[in-house]
N, C-alpha and C positions, 0 to 999 in steps of 0.2 A: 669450597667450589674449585674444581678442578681449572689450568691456564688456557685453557682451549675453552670452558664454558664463558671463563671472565672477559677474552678475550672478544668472545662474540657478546655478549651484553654490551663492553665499552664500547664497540662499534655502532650495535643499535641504540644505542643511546645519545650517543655522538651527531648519527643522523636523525633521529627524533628533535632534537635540539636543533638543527639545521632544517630542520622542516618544519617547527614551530617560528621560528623567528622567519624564516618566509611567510608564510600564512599570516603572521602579525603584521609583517609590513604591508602585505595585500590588503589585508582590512584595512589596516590606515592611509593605505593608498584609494582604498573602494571610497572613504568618508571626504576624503578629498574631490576625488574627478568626478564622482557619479553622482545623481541629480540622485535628491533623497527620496523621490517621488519612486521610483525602479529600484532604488538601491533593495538587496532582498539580503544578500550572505555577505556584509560587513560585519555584521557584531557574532555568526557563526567564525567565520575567519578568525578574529583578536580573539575568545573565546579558547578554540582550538588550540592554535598559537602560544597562546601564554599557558597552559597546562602542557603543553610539548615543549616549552620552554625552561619550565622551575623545574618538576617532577622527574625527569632524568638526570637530572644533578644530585636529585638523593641517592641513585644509585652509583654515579662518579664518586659522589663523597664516600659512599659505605665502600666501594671497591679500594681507595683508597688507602682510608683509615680502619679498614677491618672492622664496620661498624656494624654487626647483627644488628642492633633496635635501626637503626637507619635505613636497613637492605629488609627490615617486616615493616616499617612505614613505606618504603618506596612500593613494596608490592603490592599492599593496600590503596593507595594513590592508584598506584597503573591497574588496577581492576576497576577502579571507580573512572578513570579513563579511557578504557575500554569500552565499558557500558555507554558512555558519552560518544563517542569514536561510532558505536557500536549503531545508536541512534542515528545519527548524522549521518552516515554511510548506508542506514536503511533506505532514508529521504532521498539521498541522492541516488541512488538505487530506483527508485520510486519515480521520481522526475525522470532519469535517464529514458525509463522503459515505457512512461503512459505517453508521455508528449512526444510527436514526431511532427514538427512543426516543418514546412518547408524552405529552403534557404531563404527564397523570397517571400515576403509575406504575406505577398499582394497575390502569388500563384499558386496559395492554402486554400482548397476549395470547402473547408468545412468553417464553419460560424465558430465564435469564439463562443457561444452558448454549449456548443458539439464537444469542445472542447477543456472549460473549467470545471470543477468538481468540488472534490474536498479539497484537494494540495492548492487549488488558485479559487475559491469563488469568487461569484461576481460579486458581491460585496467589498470583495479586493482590490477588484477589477475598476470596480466604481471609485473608489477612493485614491486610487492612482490617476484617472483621469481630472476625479478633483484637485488632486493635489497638482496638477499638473496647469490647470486652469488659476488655480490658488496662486503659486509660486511665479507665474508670468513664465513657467518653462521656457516656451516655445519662444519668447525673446530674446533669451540667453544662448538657448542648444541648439536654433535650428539649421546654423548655418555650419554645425557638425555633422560628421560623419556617421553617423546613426542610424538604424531603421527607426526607431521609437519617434526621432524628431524629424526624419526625412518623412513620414508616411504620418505622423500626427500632425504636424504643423502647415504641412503643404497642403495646398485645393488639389482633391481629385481633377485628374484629368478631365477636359470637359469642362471646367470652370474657371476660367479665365487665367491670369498669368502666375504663374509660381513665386509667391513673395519669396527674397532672399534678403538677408538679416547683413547687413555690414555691422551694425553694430547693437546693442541694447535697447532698446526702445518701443515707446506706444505705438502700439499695435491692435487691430482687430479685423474680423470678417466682414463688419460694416464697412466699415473704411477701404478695404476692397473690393464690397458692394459695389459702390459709390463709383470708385476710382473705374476699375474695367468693366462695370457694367456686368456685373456678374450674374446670372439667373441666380432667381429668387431661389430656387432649391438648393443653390452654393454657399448660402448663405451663413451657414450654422457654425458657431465658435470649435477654433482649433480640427475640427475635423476629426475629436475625439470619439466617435460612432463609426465612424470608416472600420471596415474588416481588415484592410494592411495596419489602419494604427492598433488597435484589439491585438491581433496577432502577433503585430512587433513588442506589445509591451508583453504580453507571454512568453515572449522566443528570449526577450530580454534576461526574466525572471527565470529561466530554466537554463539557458546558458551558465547564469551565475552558478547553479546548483553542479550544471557539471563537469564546471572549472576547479566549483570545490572538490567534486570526487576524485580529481586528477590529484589531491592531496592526503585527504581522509582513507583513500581504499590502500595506498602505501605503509599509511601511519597505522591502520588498524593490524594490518600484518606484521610491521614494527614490531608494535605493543604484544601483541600473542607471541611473537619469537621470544621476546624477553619475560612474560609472564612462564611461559615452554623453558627456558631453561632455570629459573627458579621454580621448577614442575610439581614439586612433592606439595607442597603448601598450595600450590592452584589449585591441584586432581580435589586434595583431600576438601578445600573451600567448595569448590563447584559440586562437590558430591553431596558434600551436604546443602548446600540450596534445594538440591534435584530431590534429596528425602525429604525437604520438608513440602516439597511439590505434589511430591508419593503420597505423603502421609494425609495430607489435604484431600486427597483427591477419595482416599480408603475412609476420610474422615463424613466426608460429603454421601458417598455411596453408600457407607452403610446410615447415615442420617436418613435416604431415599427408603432403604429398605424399611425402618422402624413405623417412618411417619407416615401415616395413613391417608394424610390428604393429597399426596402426590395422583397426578392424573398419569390412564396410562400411556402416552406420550413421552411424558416426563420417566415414567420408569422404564422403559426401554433400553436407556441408557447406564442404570445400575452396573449389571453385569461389566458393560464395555469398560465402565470408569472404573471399579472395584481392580479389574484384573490390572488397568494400566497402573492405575497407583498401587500395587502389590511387586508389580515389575519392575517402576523406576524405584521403590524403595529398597526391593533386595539388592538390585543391580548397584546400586549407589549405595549403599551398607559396605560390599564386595571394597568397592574405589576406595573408600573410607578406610577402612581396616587395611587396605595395600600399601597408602599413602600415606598415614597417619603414622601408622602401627609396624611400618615397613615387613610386611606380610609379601613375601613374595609370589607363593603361592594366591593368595585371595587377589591380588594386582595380577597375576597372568588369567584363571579366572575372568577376572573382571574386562581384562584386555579382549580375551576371546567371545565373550557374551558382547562388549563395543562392536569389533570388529563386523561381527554376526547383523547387528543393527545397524551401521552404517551402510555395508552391503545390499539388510534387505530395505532399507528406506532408498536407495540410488534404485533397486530394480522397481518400488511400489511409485516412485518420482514418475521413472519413465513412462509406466502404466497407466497413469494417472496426466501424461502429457498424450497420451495417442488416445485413450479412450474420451477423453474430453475435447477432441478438437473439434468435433462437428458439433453440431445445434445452433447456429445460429439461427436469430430471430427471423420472422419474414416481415417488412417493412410494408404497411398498409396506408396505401394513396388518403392524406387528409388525417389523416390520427397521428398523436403522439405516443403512440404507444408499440409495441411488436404484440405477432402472434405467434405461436407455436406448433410446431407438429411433432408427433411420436415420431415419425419415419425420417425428420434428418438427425435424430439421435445414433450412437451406434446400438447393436445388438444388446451387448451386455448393458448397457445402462438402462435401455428399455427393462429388463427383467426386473427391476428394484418396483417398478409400479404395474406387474404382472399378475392374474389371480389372487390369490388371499393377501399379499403385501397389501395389495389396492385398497382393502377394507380397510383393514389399522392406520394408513395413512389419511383416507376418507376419513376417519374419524376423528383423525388429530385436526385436521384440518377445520373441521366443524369446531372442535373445541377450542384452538386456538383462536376464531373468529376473526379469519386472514378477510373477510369481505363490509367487515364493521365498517370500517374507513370509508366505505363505499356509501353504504346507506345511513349514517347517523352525521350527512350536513357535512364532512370535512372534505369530502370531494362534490362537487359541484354538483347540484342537480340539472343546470341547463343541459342540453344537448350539446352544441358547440362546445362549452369549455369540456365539459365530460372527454370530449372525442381528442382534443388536446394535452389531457393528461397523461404525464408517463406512469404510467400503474406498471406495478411490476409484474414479473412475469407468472404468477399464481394467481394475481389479479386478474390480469388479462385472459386467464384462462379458465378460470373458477367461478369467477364472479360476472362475466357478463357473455352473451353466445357470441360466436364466431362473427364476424364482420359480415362474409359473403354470405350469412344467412337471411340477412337483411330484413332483422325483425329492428319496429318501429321503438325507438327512445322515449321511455317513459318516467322514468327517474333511474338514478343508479344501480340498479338492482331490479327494474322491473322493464321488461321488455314486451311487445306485441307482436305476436307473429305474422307473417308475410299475409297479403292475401293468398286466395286460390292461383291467380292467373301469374303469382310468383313463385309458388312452392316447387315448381320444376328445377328451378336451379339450388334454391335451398335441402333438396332432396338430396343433392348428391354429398352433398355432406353431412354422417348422420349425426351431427352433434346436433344440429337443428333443431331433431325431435327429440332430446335426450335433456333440453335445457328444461328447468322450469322456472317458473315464480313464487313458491315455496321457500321461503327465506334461508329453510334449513339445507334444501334441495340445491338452489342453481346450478350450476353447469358441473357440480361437485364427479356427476359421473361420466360423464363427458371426456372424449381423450385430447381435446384441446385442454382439459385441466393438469391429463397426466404430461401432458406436453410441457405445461405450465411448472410441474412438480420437477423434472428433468433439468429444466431450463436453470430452475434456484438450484439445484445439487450440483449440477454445470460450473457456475457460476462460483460456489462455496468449494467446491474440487479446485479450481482455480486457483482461487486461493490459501487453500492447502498446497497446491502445488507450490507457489511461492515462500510459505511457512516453511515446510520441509526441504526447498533449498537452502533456506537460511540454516535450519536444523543441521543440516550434513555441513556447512563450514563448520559448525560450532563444535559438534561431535568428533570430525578430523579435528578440531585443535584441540579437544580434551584428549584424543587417544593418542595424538602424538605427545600431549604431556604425559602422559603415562605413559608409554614408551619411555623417555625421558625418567620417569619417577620408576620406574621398575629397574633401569639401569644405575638408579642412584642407591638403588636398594640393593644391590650387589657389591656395590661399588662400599658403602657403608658398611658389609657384613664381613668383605675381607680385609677391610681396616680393621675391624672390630676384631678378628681371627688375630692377627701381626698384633 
């Protein structure tokens, strides 16, 4: 390894070490100050930390000592920390972009229901408020500077006078009852149902998340600089991951082609998948033989086929950001659910559920049996709760008629149409007369269904959108390690020449 490569690994390795033993002491400082109730990224912190802490010392000591076995254990570690880094940095990624919680909690006008998901559910949600009740929190932290315990332990405005805490002690809502004469509806423990307390303990939980990225997104870059200049051995590892991805993928497809009980739904994909896994396996053969085999020819190759593909994934990104911005849902007075239309789609997205496309996906659809949910009991038969459900958007479009056609609720899947002296407004929308109660039938031809069908390819673009961001870090860091490996491979050939 050339003084100039060594010299920059010591460096990052240096700071990886300075950036672990920070991160360790925030964690052990998070287990200290922070009520375990919120506490969310203490054990991601010490975790982080103590792998940024030991793992760059293998390669201080191989730099060292001149130790080969020491400098392929360290780069094994730093790939398996990368991965780790890789996770963790998705999450806070994730937190960063879904929550936009407002400074104040109390001036968030959406419900903390609008807002939990997967990353926070209310299950979580609940447990923190238990724990919060549990632990006598609000005895201990209220009279901190806090949202969580400014906005869960205090009465709403309106309810008589703001308990303040001097010091530890029995406490409760009755006992303020009592004391200011509180209306009966002030009455309820801690205030943990309030929307500023909900809010504060999520703005809590997401803050933490993106304290940590302020560490993680440094360190993962770190770590790739230093996997990038030991490059030959990364290109040639990651290449082959990516062929046994290929080979899966050519392994899978031609399985689809042989086996006869595939639906045609499911075979439509053959082709797509065949070709992909044929491409990442040659392309990643190319890396393999460049890096391995120091092929300098099959490494530029392989450099130019990368290049070609990061290029065209940034222009298919963009594409795929402007043709998906429109379609949002339309929000219907009294329902949990959205509706949809063809016409806030764009243009070309419309064409995908156009003439004969329309048939083959009509029929996947039917086979898939997207409307079972509906009619076998697991969605509610009453009207009300029915109307409260969030169905997704196929459902909402497939499986039951338009809202303003104002046909009468009869179970999930069976509707009665207007009278006479209503059908004038229901005219004007022809899906009206397009629904039926034919189990196989409903609103299957209907363009609220293709609306419906838009809306989930919307939705799955989306997040391809986000995949394929992720994709182009990954790919610029593998081609700069090749850059990197194709100059070591010069660099190799005229040593080997002398």
């Amino acid at each position: 390894m050339s003084e100039i490569r060594t010299g920059f690994l010591t460096m990052a390795t240096i700071i990886l070490i300075c950036i672990g033993l920070t991160m360790t002491g925030t964690g052990l400082y998070y287990r200290k100050t922070v009520s375990k109730c919120i506490r969310e990224t203490d054990g991601s912190f010490v975790v982080i930390g103590l792998l940024l802490l030991v793992i760059p010392q293998f390669a201080l000591y191989a730099i060292c000592c001149h130790s080969k076995r020491m400098f392929t254990i360290y780069i094994y570690a730093m790939i398996f920390v990368s991965i780790v880094l890789g996770g963790y940095s998705l999450k806070c990624f994730i937190y960063n972009t879904t929550f936009g919680i407002a400074k104040s909690p109390a001036e968030e006008k959406r419900t903390a229901k609008q807002l939990v998901g997967r990353l926070v559910p209310e299950s979580k949600l609940a447990k923190v408020t238990e724990c919060i009740i549990h632990n006598h929190d609000c005895n201990f932290n209220a009279s901190q500077n806090s949202n969580v315990w400014r906005y869960c332990c205090a009465q709403p405005r309106g309810c008589g006078v703001t308990t303040m805490f001097g010091q530890p002690g029995e406490w409760s809502w009755k006992h303020q009852h009592v004391e200011n004469h509180v209306p009966e509806e002030c009455s309820y423990e801690y205030c943990l149902s309030c929307r500023g307390c909900q809010m504060s303990i999520l703005k809590a939980i997401v803050h933490q998340w993106k304290y940590l990225s302020m560490f993680s997104y440094p360190a993962l870059f770190l770590v790739c600089l230093s996997l990038a200049i030991s490059s030959n051995f990364v290109v040639g590892l990651a290449n082959t991951l990516v062929m046994l991805v290929g080979a899966s993928a050519i392994g899978y497809s031609i399985y689809m082609f042989v086996h006869q009980g595939v639906t045609d739904c499911e075979s439509a994909i053959r082709i797509p998948l065949l070709t992909t896994g044929l491409i990442l396996f040659l392309v990643s053969l190319l890396g393999v033989i460049g890096s391995c085999f120091k092929e300098n020819l099959a490494m530029v190759s392989y450099l130019i086929i990368l290049f070609g593909g990061i290029v065209a994934l940034m222009i298919f990104s963009i594409f795929l950001f402007f043709v998906t911005n429109k379609g949002a849902g339309r929000v219907v007075s009294g329902r949990g659910y959205k509706e949809y239309r063809t016409v806030d789609f764009s243009t070309w997205l419309n064409g995908f559920v156009g003439g004969k496309r329309w048939v083959g996906i009509r029929s996947c659809l039917a086979e898939a049996n997207v409307c079972d949910d509906l009619s076998d009991g697991r969605v509610s038969q009453i009207a009300d709760a029915f109307y409260h459900k969030n169905l997704s958007p196929i459902q909402s479009g497939c499986c039951k008629p338009p809202s303003d056609c104002n046909f009468e609720f009869r179970n999930a899947t069976f509707w009665i149409p207007p009278s006479k002296n209503e059908t004038a407004v229901a005219a004007e929308n022809g899906d009206c007369g397009t629904w039926s109660n034919v189990q196989t039938e409903l609103c299957f031809n209907c363009n609220a269904c293709k609306a419906g069908v838009l809306a989930n390819i919307r939705e799955k673009w989306r997040n391809l959108l986000v995949f394929n961001i992720c994709l182009l870090i990954l790919l610029i860091t593998v081609y700069s390690c090749g850059c990197c490996a194709r100059r070591n491979n010069r660099t190799a050939r005229k040593s080997d020449s002398v």
